[in-house]
N, C-alpha and C positions, 0 to 999 in steps of 0.2 A: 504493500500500500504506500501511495507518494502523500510525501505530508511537506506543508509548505508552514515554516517558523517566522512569524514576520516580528521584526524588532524595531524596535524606536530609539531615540537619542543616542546613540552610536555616533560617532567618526566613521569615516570610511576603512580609516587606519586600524581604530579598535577593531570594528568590524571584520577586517579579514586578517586581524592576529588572532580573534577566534575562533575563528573557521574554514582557515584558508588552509586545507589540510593539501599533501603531496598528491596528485593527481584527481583532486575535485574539479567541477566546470567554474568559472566564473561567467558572470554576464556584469555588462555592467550598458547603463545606458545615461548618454552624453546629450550636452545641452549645444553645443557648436551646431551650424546648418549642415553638411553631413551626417552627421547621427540623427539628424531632424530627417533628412531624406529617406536615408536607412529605414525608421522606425516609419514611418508614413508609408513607403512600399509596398513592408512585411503587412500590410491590411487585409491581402490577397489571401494569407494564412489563413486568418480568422472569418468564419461565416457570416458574423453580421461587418465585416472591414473597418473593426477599429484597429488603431493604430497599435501596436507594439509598443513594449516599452524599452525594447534592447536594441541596440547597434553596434556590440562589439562582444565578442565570445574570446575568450584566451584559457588555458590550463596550468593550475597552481605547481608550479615544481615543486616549493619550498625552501627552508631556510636555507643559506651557502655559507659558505667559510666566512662571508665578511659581515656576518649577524645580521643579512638583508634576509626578505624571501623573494623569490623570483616569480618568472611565470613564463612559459612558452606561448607564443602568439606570433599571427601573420599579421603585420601590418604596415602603415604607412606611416615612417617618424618622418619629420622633417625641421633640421636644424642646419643653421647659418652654415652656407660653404659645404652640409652633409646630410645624404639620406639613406636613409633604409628603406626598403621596400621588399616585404616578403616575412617569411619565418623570421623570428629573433627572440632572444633570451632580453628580459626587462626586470629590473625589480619593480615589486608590486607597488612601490613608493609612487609611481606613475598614476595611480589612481584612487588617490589619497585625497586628491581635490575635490570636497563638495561640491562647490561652485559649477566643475566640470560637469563632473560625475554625480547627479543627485541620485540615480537609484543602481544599487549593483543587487548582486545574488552569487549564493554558493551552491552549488547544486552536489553533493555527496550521493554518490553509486555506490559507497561502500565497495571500493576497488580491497580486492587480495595484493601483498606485498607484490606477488609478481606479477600480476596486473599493471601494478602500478609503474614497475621495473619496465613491463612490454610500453605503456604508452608515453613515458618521459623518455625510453630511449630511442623510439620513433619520433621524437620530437627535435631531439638532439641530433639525430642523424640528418632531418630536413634545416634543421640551421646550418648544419656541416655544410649540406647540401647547394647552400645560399636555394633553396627553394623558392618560388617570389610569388608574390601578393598580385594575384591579375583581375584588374579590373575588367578585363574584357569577358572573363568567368561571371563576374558578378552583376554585367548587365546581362548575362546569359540565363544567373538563375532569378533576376527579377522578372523576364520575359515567361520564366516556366512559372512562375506564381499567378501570373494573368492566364494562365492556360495551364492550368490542374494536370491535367493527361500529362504534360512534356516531363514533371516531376519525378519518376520512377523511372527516366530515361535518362542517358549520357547529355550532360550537359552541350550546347550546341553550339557555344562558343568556349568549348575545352581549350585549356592550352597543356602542356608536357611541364611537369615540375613549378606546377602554378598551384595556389589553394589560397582561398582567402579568410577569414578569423575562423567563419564557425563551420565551415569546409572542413577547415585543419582537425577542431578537435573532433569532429564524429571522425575523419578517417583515422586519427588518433586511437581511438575506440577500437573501430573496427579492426587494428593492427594486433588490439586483444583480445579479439573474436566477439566484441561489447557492440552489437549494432544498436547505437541511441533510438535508431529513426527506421525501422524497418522499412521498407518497399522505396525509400526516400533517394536518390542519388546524391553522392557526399556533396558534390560540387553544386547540387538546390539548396543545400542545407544553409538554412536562417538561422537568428540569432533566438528568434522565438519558436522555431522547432526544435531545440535544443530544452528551451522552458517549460514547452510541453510533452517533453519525452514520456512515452506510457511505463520507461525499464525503471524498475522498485529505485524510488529515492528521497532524499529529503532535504526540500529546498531552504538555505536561510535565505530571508529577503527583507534590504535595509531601502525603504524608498523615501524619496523625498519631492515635493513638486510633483504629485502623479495624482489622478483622481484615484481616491480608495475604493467606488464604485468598482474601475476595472478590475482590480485584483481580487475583488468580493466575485465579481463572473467567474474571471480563469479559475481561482478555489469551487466554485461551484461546478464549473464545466468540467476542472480536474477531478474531483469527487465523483460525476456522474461515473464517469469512464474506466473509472476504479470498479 
C-alpha cells in the first residue's frame, strides 16, 4: 500500500536530511518559467489536465567523504564561461532554496542494499559516460502525452546516450529489474508518472505555494487505485 506523509514547517535542507535516504526518488518542483512549462504540459497525464506539481526528478546517492549528500540527475547547469548538460553528480545543497524550490518529495521503494548498489552504479556509469540531457527527447515525450497511444512506444525523437531527469531515474530502476511505470516507455517518463507510480511506496511530501485541494485529489485518486 503507497502512503503519502505530508509535513509542514521544514526547510528544504531539514527536509531531505531526513529522508533523503541512498537510492530514494526525489521530485522536486521549481518556480522559474521552465518548470512552469514543464509542470503545465504534464496536464496531459492527468484526466481532468490539471497541472502537475513537479518538473525535475533526480536520485539520492547520499552522504560523500566531504559530509555533503549528493544526488545523480540529468540536467541542464548553466554557469559563467561553463555548462553541463546531461547526467551529473550535484550535492543536494542545490535544492535547499525555498524561494526556488517551494514543493519537493521523497519517494522510498524501500530499495534492498543491492538494489540500491545496481541503481547508483548505473548512475555513475552514465556520468562516466558524459550521457546528455536531450531536449529533442523531451519534446518527443510531450508530443506522446497529447497522444496517449504513442506512450508504451519508443520514443520518436530518441537520440543514443540521451535521457532526460525522470527518463534517467525509471531507466535507473529498471537496471534493477524495478519497473516504476509498467507499459510506460523510459524516454515518456514525466516527472508526475514517477508521483504516481502504483510499485509499494511511501511518499514524504514538503509543499509550499500549491493548492492543498490538489494533493487532497492525487491522495484520493492514489487510495482508489490501491
Amino acid at each position: 500500500m503507497n502512503q503519502i506523509i505530508e509535513l509542514h514547517d521544514l526547510t528544504n535542507e531539514e527536509f531531505f536530511a531526513r529522508h533523503a535516504s541512498p537510492g530514494c526518488v526525489a521530485l522536486a518542483g521549481g518556480t522559474a518559467l521552465i518548470d512552469r512549462v514543464i509542470c503545465r504540459a504534464q496536464r496531459h497525464v492527468d484526466d481532468e489536465e490539471n497541472w502537475s506539481c513537479w518538473s525535475h526528478a533526480f536520485l539520492i546517492q547520499g552522504p560523500r567523504i566531504d559530509g555533503h549528500a549528493w544526488v545523480v540527475e540529468s540536467d541542464l547547469e548553466i554557469h559563467r564561461k561553463h555548462i553541463r548538460l546531461g547526467v551529473q553528480e550535484n550535492r543536494i545543497n542545490k535544492y535547499f532554496n525555498e524561494g526556488l524550490y517551494t514543493t519537493v518529495a521523497i519517494l522510498d521503494f524501500g530499495l534492498t542494499p543491492e538494489q540500491i548498489t545496481a541503481v547508483l552504479g548505473e548512475g555513475l556509469n552514465l556520468v562516466a559516460d558524459r550521457t546528455r540531457y536531450s531536449i529533442r527527447e523531451l519534446f518527443g515525450a510531450l508530443i506522446a502525452m497529447k497522444h496517449q497511444g504513442l506512450r508504451g512506444k519508443s520514443n520518436l525523437l530518441s537520440r543514443d546516450k540521451s535521457l532526460f531527469c525522470s527518463a534517467l531515474v525509471h531507466h535507473l530502476f529498471r537496471t534493477a529489474s524495478i519497473d516504476l511505470v509498467p507499459g510506460l516507455d523510459v524516454k515518456h517518463t514525466a516527472p508526475e508518472d514517477l508521483f504516481r507510480s502504483a510499485l509499494p511506496h511511501t511518499t514524504y511530501l514538503l509543499k509550499r505555494g500549491v493548492a492543498t485541494s490538489r494533493f487532497k485529489e492525487i491522495k484520493e485518486r492514489l487510495r482508489r487505485d490501491v
